[in-house]
Backbone and ligand atoms as CSV (ligand in chain L), in Angstrom:
chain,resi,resn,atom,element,x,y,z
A,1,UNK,N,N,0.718,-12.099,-5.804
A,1,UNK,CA,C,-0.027,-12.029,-4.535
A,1,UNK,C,C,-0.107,-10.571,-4.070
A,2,UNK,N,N,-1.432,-9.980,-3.720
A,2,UNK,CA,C,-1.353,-8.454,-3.236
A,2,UNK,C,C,-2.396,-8.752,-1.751
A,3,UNK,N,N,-0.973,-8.386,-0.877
A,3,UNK,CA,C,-1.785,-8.634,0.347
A,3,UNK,C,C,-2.702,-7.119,0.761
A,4,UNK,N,N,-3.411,-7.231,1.620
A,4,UNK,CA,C,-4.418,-6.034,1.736
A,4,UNK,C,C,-4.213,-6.638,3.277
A,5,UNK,N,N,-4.342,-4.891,4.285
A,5,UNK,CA,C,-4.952,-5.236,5.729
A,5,UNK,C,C,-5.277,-3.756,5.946
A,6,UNK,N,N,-5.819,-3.461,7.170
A,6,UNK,CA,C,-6.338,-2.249,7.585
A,6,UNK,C,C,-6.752,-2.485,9.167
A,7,UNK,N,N,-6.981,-1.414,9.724
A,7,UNK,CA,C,-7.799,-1.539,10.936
A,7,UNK,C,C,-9.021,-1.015,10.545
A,8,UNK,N,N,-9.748,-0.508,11.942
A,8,UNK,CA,C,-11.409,-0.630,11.702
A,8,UNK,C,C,-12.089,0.745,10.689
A,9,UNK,N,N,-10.880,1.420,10.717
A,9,UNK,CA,C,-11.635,2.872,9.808
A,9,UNK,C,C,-11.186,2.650,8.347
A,10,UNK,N,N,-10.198,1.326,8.312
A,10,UNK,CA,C,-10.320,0.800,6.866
A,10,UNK,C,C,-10.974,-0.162,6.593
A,11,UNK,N,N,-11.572,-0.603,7.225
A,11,UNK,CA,C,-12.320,-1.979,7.003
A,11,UNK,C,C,-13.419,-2.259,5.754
A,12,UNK,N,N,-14.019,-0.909,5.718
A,12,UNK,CA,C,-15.368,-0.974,4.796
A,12,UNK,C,C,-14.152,-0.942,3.700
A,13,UNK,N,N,-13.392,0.274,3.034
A,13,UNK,CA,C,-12.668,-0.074,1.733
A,13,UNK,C,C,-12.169,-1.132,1.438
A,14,UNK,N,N,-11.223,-1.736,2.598
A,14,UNK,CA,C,-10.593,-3.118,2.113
A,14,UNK,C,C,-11.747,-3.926,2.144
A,15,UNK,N,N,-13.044,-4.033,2.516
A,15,UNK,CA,C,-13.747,-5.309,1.841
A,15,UNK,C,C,-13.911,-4.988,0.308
A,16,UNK,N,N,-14.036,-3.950,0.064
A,16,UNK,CA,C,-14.967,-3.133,-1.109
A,16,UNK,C,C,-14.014,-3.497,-2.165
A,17,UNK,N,N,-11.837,-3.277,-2.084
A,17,UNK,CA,C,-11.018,-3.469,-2.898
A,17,UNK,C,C,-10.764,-4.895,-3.125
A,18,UNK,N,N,-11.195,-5.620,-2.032
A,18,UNK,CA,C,-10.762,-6.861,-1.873
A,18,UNK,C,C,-11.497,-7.556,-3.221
A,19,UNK,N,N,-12.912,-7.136,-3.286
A,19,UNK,CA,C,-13.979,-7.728,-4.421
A,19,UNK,C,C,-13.361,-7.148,-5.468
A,20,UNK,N,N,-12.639,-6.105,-5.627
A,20,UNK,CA,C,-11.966,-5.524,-6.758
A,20,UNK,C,C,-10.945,-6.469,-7.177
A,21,UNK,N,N,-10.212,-6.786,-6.402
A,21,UNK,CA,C,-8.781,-7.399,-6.886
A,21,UNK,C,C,-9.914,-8.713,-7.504
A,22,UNK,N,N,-10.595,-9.668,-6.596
A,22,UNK,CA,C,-10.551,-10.808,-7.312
A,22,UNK,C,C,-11.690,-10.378,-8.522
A,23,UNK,N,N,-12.549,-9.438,-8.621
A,23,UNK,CA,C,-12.803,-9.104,-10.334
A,23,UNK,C,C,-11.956,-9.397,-10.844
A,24,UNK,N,N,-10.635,-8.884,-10.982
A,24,UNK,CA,C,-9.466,-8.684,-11.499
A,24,UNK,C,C,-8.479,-10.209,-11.909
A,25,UNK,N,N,-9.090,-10.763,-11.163
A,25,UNK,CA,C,-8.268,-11.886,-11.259
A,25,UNK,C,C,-6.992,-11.995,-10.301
A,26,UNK,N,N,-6.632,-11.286,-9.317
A,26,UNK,CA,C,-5.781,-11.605,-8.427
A,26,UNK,C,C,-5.723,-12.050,-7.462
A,27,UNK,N,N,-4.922,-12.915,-6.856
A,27,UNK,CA,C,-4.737,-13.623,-5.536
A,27,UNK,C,C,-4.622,-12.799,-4.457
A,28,UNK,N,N,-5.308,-12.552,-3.528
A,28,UNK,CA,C,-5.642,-11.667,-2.506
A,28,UNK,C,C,-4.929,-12.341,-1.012
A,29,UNK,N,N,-4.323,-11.844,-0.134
A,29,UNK,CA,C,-4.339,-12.459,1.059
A,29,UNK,C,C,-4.442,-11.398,2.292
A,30,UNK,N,N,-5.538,-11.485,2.932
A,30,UNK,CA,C,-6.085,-10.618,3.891
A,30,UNK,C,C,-5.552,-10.694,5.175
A,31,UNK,N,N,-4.972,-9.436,5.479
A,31,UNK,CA,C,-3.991,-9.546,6.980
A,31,UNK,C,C,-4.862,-9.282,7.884
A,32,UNK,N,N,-6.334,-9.054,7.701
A,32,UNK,CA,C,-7.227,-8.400,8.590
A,32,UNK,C,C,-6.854,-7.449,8.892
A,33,UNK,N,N,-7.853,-6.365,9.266
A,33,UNK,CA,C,-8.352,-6.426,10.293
A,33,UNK,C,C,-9.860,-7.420,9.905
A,34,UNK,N,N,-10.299,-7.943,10.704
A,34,UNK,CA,C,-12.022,-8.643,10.085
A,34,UNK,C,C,-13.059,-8.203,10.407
A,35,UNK,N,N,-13.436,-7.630,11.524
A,35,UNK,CA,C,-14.502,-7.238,12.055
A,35,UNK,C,C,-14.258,-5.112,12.363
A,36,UNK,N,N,-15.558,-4.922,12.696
A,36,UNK,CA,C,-15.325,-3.473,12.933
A,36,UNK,C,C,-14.676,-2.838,14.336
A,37,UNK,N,N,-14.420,-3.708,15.359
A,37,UNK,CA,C,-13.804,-3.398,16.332
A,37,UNK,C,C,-12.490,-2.568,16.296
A,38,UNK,N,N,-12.853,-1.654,17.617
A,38,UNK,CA,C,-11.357,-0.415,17.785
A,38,UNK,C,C,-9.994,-1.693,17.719
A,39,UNK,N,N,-9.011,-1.674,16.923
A,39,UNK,CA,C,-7.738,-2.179,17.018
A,39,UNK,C,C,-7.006,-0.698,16.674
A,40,UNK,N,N,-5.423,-1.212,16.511
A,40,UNK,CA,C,-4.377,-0.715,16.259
A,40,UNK,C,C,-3.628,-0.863,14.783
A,41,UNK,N,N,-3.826,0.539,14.131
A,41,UNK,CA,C,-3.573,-0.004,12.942
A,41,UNK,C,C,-2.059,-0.163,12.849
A,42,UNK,N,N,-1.026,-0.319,13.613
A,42,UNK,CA,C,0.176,-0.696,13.480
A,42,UNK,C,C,0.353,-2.091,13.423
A,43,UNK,N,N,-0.574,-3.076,14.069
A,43,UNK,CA,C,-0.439,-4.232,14.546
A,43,UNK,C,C,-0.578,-5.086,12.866
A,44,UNK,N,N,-1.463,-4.228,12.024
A,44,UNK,CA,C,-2.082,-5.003,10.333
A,44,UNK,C,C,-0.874,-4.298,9.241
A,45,UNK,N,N,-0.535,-3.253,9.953
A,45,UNK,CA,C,0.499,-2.283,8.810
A,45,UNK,C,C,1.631,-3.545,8.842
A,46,UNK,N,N,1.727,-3.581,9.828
A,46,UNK,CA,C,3.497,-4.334,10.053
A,46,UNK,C,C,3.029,-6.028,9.243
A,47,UNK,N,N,2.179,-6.406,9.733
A,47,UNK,CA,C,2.127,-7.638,8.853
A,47,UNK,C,C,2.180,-7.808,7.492
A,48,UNK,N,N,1.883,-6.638,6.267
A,48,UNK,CA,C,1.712,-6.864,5.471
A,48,UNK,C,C,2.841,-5.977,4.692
A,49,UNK,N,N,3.304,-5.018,5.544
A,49,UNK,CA,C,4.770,-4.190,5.650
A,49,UNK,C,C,6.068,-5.483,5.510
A,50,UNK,N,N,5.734,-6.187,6.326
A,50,UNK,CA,C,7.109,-6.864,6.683
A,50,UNK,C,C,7.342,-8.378,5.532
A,51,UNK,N,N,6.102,-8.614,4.732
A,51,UNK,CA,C,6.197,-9.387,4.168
A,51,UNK,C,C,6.665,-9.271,2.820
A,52,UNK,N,N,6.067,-7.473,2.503
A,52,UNK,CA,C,6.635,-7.094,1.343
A,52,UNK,C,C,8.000,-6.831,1.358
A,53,UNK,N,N,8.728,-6.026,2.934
A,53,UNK,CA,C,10.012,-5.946,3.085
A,53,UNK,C,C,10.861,-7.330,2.503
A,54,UNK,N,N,10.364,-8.432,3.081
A,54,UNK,CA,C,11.378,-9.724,3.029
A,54,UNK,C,C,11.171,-10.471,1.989
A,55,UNK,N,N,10.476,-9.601,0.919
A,55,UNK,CA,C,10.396,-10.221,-0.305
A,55,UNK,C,C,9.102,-11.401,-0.352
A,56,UNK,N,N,8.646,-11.896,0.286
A,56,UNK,CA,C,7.533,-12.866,0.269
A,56,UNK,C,C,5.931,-12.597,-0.309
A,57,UNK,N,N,6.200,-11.114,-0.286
A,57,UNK,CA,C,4.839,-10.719,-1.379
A,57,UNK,C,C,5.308,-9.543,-2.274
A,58,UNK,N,N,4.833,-9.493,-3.129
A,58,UNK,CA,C,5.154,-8.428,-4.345
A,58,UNK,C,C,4.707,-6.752,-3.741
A,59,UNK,N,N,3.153,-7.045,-3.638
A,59,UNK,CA,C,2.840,-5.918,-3.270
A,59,UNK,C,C,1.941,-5.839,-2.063
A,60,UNK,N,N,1.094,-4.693,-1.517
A,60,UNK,CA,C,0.131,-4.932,-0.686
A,60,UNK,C,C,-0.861,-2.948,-0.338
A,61,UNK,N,N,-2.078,-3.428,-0.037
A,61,UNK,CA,C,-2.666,-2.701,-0.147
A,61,UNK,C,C,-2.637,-2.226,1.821
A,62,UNK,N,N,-2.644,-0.999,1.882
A,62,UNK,CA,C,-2.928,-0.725,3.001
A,62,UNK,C,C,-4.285,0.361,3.523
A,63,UNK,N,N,-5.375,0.051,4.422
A,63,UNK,CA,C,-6.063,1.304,4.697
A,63,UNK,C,C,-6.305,1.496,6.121
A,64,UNK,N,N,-6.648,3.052,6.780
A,64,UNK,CA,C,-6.516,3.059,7.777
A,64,UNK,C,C,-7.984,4.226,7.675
A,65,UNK,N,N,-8.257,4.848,8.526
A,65,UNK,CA,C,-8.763,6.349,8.546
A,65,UNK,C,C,-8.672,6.912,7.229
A,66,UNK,N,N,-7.487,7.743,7.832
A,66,UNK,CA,C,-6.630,8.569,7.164
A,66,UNK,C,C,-6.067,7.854,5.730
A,67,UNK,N,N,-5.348,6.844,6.040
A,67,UNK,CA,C,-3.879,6.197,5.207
A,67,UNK,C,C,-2.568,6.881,6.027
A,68,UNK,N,N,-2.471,7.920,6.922
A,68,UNK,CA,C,-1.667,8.253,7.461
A,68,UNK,C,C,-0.920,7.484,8.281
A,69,UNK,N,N,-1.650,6.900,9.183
A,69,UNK,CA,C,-0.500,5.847,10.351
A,69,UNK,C,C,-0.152,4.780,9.778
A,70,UNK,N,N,-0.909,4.316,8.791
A,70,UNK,CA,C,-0.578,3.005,8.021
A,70,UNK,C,C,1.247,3.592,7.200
A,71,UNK,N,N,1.108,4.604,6.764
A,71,UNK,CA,C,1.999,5.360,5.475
A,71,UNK,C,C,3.535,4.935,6.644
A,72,UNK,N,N,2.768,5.927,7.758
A,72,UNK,CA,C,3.953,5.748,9.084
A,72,UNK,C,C,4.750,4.619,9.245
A,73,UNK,N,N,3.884,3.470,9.265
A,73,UNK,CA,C,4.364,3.042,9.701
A,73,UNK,C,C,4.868,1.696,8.813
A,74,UNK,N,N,4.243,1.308,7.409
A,74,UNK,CA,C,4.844,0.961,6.503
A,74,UNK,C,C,6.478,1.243,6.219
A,75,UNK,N,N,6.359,2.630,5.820
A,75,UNK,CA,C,7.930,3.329,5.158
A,75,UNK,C,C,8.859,2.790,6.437
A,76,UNK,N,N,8.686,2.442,7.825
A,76,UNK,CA,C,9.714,2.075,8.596
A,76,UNK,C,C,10.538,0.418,8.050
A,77,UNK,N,N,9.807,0.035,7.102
A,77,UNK,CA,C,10.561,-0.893,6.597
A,77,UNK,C,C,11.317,-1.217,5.471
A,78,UNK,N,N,12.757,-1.401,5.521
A,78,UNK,CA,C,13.393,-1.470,4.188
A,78,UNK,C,C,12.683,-2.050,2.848
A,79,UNK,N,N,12.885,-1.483,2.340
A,79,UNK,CA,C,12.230,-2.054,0.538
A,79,UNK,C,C,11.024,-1.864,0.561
A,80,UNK,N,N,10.419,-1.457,1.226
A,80,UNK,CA,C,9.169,-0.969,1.356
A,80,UNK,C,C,9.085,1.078,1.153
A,81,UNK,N,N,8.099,0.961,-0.305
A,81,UNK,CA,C,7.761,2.055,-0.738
A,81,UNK,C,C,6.339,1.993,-0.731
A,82,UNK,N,N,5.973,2.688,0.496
A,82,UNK,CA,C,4.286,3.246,0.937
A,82,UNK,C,C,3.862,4.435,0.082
A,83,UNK,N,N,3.257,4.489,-0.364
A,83,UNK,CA,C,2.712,5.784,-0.951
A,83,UNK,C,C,0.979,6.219,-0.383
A,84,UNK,N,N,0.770,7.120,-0.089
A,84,UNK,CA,C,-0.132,7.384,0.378
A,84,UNK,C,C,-1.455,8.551,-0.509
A,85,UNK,N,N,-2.164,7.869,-1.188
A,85,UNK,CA,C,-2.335,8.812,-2.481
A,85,UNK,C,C,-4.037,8.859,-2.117
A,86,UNK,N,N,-4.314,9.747,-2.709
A,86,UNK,CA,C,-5.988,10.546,-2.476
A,86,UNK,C,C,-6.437,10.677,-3.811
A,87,UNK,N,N,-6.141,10.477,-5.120
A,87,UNK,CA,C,-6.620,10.593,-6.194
A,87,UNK,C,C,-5.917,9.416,-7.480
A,88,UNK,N,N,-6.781,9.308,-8.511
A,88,UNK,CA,C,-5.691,8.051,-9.607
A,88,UNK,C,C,-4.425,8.517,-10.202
A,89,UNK,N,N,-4.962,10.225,-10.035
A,89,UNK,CA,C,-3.350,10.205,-10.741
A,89,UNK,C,C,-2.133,10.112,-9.470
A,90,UNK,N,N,-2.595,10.301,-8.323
A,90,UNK,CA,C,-1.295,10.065,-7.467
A,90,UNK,C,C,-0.914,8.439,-7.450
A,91,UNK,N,N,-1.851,7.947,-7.629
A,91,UNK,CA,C,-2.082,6.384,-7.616
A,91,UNK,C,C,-1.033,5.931,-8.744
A,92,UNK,N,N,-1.140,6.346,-9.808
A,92,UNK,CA,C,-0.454,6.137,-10.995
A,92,UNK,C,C,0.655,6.537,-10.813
A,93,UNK,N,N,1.250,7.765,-10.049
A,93,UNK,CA,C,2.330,7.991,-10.362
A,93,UNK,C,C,3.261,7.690,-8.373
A,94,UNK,N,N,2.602,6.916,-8.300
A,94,UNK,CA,C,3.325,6.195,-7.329
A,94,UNK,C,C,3.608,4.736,-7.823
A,95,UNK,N,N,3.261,4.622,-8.726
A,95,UNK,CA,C,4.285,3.400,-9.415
A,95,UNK,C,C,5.136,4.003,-10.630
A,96,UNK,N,N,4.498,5.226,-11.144
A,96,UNK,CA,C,5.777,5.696,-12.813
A,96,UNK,C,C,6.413,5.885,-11.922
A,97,UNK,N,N,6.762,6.679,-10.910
A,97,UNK,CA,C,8.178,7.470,-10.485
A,97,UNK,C,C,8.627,6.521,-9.246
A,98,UNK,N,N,7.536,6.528,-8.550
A,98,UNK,CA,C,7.796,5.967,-6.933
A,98,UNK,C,C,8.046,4.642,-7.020
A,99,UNK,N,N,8.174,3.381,-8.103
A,99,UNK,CA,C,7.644,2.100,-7.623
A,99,UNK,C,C,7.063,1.538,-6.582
A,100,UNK,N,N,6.240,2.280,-6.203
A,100,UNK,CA,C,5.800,1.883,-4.922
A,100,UNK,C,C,5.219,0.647,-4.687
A,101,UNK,N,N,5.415,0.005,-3.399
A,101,UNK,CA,C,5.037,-1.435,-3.273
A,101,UNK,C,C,4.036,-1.469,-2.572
A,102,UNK,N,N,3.241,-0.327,-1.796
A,102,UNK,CA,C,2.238,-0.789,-1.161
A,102,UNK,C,C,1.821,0.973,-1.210
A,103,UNK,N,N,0.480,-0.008,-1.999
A,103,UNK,CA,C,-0.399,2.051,-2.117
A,103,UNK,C,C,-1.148,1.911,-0.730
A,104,UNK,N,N,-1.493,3.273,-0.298
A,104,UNK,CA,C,-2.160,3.326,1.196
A,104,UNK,C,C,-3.204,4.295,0.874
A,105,UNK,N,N,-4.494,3.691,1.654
A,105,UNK,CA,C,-5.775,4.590,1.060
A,105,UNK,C,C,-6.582,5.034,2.809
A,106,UNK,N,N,-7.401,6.081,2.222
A,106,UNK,CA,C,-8.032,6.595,3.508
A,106,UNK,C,C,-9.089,6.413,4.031
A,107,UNK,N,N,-10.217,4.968,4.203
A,107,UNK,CA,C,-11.095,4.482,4.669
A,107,UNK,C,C,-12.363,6.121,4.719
A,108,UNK,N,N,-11.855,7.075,5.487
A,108,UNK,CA,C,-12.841,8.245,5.684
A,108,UNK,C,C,-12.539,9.391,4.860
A,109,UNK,N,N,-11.622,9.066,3.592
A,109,UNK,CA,C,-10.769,10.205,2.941
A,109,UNK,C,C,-11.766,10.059,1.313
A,110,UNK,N,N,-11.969,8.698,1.312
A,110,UNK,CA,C,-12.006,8.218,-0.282
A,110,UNK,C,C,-13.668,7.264,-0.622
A,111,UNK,N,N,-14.215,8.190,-1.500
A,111,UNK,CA,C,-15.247,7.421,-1.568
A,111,UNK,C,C,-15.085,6.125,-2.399
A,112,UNK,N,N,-15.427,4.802,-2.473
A,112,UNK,CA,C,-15.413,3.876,-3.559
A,112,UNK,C,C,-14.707,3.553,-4.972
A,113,UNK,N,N,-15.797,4.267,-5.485
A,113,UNK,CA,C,-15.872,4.576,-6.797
A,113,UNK,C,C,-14.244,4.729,-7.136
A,114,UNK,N,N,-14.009,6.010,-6.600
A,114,UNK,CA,C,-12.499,6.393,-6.165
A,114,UNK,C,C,-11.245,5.875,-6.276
A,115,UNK,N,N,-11.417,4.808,-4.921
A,115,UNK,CA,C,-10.583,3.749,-4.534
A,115,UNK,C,C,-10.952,3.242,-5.655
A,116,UNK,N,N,-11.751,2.392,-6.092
A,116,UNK,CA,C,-11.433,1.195,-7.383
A,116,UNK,C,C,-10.504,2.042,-8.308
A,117,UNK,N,N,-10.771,3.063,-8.897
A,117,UNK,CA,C,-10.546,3.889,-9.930
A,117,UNK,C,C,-8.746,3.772,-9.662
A,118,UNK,N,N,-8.691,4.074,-8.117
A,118,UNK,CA,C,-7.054,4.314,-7.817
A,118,UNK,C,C,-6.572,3.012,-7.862
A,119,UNK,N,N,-6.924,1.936,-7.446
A,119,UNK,CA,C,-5.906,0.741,-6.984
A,119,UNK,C,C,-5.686,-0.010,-8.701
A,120,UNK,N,N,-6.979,0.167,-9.612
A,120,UNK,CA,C,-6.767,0.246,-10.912
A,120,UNK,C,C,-5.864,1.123,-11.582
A,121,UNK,N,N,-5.312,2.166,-11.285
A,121,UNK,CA,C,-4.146,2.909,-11.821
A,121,UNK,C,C,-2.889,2.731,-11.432
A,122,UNK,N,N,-2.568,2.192,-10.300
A,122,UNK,CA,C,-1.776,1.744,-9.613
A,122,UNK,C,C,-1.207,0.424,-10.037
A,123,UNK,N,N,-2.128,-0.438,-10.354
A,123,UNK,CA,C,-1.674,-1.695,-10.464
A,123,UNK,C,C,-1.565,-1.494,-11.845
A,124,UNK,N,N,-2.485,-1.160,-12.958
A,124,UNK,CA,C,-1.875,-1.215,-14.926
A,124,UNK,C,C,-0.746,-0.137,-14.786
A,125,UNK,N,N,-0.292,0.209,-14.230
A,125,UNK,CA,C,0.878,1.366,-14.065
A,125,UNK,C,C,2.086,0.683,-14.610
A,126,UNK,N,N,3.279,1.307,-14.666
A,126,UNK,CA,C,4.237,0.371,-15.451
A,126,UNK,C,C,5.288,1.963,-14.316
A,127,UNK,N,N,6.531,1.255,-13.694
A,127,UNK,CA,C,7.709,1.932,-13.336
A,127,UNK,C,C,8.102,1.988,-14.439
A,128,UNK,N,N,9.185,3.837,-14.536
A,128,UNK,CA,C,9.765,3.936,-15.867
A,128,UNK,C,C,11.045,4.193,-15.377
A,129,UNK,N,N,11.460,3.541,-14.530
A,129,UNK,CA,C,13.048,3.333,-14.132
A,129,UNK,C,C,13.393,4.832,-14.566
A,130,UNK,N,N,14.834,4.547,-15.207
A,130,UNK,CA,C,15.899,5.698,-15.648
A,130,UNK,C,C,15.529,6.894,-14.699
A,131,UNK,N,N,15.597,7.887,-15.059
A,131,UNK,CA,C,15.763,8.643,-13.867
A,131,UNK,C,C,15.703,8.357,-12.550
A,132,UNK,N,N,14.227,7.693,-12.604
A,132,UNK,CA,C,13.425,7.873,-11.035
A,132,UNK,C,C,14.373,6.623,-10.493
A,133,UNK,N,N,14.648,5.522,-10.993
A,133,UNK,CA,C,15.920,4.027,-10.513
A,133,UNK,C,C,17.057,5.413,-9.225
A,134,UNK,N,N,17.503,6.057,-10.038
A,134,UNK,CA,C,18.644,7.381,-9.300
A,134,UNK,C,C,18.262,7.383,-7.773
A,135,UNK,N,N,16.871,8.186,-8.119
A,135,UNK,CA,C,16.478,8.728,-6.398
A,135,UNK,C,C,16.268,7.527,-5.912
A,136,UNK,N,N,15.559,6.139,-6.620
A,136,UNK,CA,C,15.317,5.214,-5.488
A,136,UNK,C,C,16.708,4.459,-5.185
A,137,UNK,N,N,17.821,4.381,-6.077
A,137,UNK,CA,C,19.176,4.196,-5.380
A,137,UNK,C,C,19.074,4.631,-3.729
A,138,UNK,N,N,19.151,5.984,-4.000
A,138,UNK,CA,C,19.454,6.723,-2.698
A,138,UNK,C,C,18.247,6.515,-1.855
A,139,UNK,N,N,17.771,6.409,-1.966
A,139,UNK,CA,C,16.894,5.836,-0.582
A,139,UNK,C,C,17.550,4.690,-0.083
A,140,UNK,N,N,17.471,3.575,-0.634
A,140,UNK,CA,C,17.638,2.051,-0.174
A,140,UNK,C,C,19.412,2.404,-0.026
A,141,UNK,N,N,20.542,3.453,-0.428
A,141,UNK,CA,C,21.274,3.555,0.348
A,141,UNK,C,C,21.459,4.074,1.407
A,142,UNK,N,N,20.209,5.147,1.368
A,142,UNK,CA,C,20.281,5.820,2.913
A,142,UNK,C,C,19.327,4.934,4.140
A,143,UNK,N,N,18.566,3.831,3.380
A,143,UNK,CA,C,18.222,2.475,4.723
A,143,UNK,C,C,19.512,1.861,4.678
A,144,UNK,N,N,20.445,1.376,4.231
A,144,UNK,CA,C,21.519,0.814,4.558
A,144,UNK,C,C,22.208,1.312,5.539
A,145,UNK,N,N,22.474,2.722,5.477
A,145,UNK,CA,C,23.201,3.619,6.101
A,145,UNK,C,C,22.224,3.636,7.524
A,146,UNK,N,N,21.404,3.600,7.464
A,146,UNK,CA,C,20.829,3.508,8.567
A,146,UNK,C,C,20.203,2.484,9.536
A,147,UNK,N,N,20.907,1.560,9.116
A,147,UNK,CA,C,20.632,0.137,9.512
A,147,UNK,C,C,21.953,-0.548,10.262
A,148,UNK,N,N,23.337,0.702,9.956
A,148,UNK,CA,C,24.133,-0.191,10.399
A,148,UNK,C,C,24.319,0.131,11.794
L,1,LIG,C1,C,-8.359,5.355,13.940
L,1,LIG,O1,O,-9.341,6.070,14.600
L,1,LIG,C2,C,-7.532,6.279,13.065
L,1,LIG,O2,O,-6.690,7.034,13.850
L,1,LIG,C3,C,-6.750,5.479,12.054
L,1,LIG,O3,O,-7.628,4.750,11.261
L,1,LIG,C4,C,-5.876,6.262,11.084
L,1,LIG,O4,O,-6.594,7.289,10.467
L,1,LIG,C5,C,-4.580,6.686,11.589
L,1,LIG,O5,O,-3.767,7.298,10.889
């Protein structure tokens, strides 16, 4: 399951990725935003943030504007690795190194073409543990540490 949400300056990409994933053959579940109206993109980050946190979805797509407030406000949740990438190879290597669980894209940053190109590198990507397993130790011990 790869959930996708955005507010209104992501709206046009996440329809655009959404037709991507099910090309693809994947089960999609849309946190909205639905329409083009001014919202808050914290209100769609956290829904699809908090589901990947508690384990109930694998991964999830996030877009905003930028990808910036979404990035924000994703990473505030344990087990949650936001990556916020502008090209395929950052895309790609936010799953070799980063495992990242939820790539974040920039509605006014990224043309199309682009985005497909990235969420396709992202997802055939393969984590290559060993080293990079190290640093992500220390993260998820320094959310522990900071949780108590
Ligand atoms: C909304 O105008 C814009 O601020 C938002 O989409 C995003 O870019 C925030 O980081």
């Amino acid at each position: 399951m790869i959930l996708v949400g955005s507010d209104h300056g992501g709206l046009e990409l996440k329809d655009a990725i959404k037709r991507l994933l099910v090309e693809r053959g994947a089960a999609v579940e849309d946190c909205g935003t639905d329409n083009g109206n001014s919202v808050d993109y914290p209100d769609f980050g956290i829904k699809v943030a908090r589901k990947v946190s508690a384990g109930e979805a694998e991964k999830g797509i996030l877009f905003c504007g930028t990808g910036i407030g979404m990035s924000i406000v994703a990473n505030k949740f344990p087990n949650v690795r936001a990556a916020l990438a502008t090209d395929p190879f950052m895309a790609r290597m936010a799953k070799e190194h980063n495992n990242a669980n939820i790539l974040v894209l920039g509605g006014r940053v990224l043309d199309e073409a682009t985005a497909r190109e990235m969420v396709c590198a992202w997802l055939d990507a393969a984590y290559e543990g060993g080293r990079h397993q190290g640093r992500l130790d220390k993260i998820a011990a320094l959310e522990r540490e900071l949780m108590k």
